[in-house]
C-alpha positions in Angstrom: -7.3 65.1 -18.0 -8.1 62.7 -20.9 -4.9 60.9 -19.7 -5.8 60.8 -16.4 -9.2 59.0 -16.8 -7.7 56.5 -18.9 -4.9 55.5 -16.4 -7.8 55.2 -13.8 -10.0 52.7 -16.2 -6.8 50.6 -16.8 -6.0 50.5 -13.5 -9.7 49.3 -12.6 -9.2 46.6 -15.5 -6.1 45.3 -13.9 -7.6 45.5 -10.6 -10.5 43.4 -11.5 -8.4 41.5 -14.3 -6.7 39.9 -10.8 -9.4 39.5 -8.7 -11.2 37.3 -11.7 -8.2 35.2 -12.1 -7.9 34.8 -8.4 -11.9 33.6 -8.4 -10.8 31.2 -11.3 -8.2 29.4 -9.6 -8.8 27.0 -7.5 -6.6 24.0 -5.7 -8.1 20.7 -3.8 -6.8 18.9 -0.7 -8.1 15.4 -0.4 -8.1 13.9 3.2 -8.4 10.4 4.3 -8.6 9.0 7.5 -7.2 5.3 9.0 -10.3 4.0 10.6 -7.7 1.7 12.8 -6.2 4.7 14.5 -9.6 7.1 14.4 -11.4 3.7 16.1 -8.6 3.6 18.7 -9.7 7.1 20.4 -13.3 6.6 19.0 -16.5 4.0 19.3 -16.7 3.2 15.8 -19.8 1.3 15.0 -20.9 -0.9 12.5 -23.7 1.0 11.5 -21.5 3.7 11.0 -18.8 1.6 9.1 -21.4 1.4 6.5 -20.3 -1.1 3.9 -16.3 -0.3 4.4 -14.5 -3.2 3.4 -10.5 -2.9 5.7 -8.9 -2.4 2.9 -8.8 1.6 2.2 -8.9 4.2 4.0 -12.2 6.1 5.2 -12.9 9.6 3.0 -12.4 12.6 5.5 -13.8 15.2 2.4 -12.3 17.1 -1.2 -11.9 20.8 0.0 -11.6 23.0 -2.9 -9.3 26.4 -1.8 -8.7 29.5 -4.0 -6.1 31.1 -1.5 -3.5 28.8 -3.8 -0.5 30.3 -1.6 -1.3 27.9 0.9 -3.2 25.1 1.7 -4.5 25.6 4.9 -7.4 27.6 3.6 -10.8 26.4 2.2 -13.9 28.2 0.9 -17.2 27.1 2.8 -21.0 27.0 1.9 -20.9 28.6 -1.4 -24.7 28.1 -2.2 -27.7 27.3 -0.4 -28.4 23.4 -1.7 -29.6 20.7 1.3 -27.8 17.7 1.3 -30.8 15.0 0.0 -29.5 11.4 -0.2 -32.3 10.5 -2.7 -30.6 12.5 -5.4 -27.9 9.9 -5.6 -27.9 7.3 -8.4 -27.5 3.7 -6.7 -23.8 3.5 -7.9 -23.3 6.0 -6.4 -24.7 5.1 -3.2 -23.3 2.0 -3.1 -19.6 3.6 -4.1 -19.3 5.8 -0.9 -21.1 3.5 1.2 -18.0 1.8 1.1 -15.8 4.8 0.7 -17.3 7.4 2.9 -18.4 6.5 6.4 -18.7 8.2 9.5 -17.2 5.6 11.7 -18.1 7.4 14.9 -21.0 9.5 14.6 -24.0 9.2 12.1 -22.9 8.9 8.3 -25.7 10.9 6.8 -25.2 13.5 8.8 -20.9 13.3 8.1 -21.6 13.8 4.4 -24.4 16.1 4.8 -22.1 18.7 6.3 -19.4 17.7 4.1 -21.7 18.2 0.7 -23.3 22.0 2.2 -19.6 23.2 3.4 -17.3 21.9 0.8 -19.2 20.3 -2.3 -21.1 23.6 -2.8 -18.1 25.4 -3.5 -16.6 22.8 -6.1 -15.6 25.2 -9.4 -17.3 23.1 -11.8 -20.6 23.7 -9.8 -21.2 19.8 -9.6 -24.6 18.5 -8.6 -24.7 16.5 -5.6 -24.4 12.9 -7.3 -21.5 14.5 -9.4 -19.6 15.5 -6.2 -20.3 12.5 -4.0 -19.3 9.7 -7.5 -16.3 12.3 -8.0 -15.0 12.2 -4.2 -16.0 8.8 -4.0 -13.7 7.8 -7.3 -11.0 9.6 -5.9 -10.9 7.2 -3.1 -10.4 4.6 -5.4 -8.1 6.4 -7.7 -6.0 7.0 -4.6 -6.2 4.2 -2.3 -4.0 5.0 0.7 -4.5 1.8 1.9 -2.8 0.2 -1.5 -0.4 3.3 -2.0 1.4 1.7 1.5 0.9 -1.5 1.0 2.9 -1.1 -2.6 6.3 -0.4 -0.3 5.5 -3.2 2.2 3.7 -1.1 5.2 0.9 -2.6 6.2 -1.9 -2.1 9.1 0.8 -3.7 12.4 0.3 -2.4 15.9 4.2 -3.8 16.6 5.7 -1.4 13.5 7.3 2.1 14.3 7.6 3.8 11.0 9.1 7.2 10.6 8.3 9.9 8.1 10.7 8.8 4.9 9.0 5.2 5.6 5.8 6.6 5.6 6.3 9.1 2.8 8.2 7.3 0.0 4.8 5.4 -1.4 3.1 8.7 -1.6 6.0 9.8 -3.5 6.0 7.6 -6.0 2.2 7.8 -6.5 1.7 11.2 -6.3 5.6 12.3 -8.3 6.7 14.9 -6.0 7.7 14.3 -1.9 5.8 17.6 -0.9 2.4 16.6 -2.0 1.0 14.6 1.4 0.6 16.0 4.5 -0.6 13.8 7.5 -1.1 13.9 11.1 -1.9 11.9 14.0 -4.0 11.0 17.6 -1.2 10.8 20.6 -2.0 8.3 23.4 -1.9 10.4 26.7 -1.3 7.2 28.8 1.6 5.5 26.6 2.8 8.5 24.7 2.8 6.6 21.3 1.3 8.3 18.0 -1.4 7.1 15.6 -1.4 8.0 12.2 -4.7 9.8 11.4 -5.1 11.2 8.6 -3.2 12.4 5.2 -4.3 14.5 3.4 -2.8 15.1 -0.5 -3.5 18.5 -2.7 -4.3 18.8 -6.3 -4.0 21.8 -8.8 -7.6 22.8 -10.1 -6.7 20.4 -13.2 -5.8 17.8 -10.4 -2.0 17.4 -10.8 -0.1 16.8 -7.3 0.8 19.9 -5.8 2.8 21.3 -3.1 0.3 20.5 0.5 2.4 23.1 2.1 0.0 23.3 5.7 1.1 20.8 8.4 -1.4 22.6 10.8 -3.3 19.6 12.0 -6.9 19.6 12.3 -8.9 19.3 15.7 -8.4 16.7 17.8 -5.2 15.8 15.6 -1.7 16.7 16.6 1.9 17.0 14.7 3.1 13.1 14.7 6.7 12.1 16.8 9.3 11.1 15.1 7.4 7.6 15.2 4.5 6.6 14.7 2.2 3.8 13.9 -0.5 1.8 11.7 -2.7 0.1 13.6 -5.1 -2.6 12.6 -8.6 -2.0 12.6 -11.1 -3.0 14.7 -14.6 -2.2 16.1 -14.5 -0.7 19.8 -14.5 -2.9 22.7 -17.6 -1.5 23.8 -19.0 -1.8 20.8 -18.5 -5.9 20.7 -19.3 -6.3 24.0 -22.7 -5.2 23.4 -23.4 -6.9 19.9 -22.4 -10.0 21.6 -24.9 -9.2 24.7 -27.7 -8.3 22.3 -27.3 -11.7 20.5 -27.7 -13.3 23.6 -30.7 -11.3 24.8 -32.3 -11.8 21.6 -31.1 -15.4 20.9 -33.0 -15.7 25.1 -36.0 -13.8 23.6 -37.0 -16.3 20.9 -36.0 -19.6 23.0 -38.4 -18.3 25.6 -40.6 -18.0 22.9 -40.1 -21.3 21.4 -40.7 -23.0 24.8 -44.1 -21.3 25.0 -45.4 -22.4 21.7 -44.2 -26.1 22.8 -46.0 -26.2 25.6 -49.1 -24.3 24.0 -48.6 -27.3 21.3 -47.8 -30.2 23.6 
């Protein structure tokens, strides 16, 4: 009976043995996105652009994952902590100001539900300003923008590039081919892909590892064969009105200069 017991407790260790080391390890995937091709499909602002200065691309999040068999997974809101902007040193602010923009759609709001979903769950249980200055450094670290422009591939909306092109930069950067995953907007009307986003994955002690999910995200698809980098630039729409609001206003205060001439003269 004795025997018994004792082979049921060391089963329960071993049991919970695994389960702890499964809670203790933890992987990262790192996505960026090219504001040329997310602008394309999108009415980027600049407002929204923040301080971005064209030459990186714009942080999509740092997802930290424990199911390390694959990288598809993510853990979500893993404590109840706002998102409050006033927290943040002002190097820090002014780091992802550059690095970290919504392009689209309201910034604060972008990193607010990137912070409460994914920065609560970081394993080193990072305050806000250490998880915005961490993601933001990373950025830098791993400028996508510089990684291509190393091997020659620069932002050209004439260049087809294919994936060992597109690839071979990362490789060298990163040390192993299998470490970057990306994917990309289609045009419906010309049939040509964008590329979107890439995303690259890191071990818990942040050492390139296998990014073994190609599933692309929402409103992203699998790229062709082909593909390309577009430049970058604000939305049509967008220009059109800046330039009719300077006019407006540049009418508003010549009106008003006329009237304080002839209250004068």
């Amino acid at each position: 009976m004795k025997l018994l017991v004792l082979i049921f407790l060391s089963h329960l260790l071993m049991v919970h043995s695994q389960e702890t080391e499964d809670i203790k390890g933890y992987m990262y995937v790192f996505a960026q996105e090219w504001p040329g091709s997310i602008c394309k499909f999108q009415k980027c602002t600049k407002t929204y652009m923040g301080n971005y200065d064209n030459a990186r691309w714009n942080t999509h999040g740092l997802w930290p994952n424990t199911m390390l068999a694959t990288s598809c997974g993510f853990i979500s809101n893993c404590r109840d902590e706002t998102y409050d902007e006033s927290k943040l040193t002002v190097a820090t602010k002014t780091l992802i100001d550059v690095t970290w923009n919504g392009m689209y759609s309201d910034t604060l709001t972008f990193r607010k539900h990137e912070w409460e979903k994914h920065g609560t769950c970081h394993p080193d249980n990072l305050t806000q300003n250490g998880y915005m200055s961490k993601v933001g450094n990373l950025n830098n670290q791993y400028n996508y923008y510089k990684i291509l422009a190393s091997a020659g591939i620069y932002p050209d909306n004439s260049r087809e590039l294919t994936d060992a092109e597109f690839r071979a930069p990362f490789t060298k950067t990163l040390g192993i081919s299998t470490a970057m995953t990306y994917t990309c907007q289609k045009d419906s009307s010309t049939g040509k892909f964008y590329i979107a986003e890439v995303r690259t994955c890191f071990t818990q002690a942040m050492k390139a590892r296998t990014c073994d999910c190609s599933k692309p995200i929402s409103a992203f698809v699998t790229c062709g064969k082909s593909f390309y980098y577009p430049t970058f630039q604000l939305s049509n729409d967008y220009v059109s009105y800046v330039e009719e609001l300077a006019d407006e206003v540049s009418g508003i205060f010549q009106n008003f200069a006329n009237e304080i001439m002839n209250i004068l003269f």
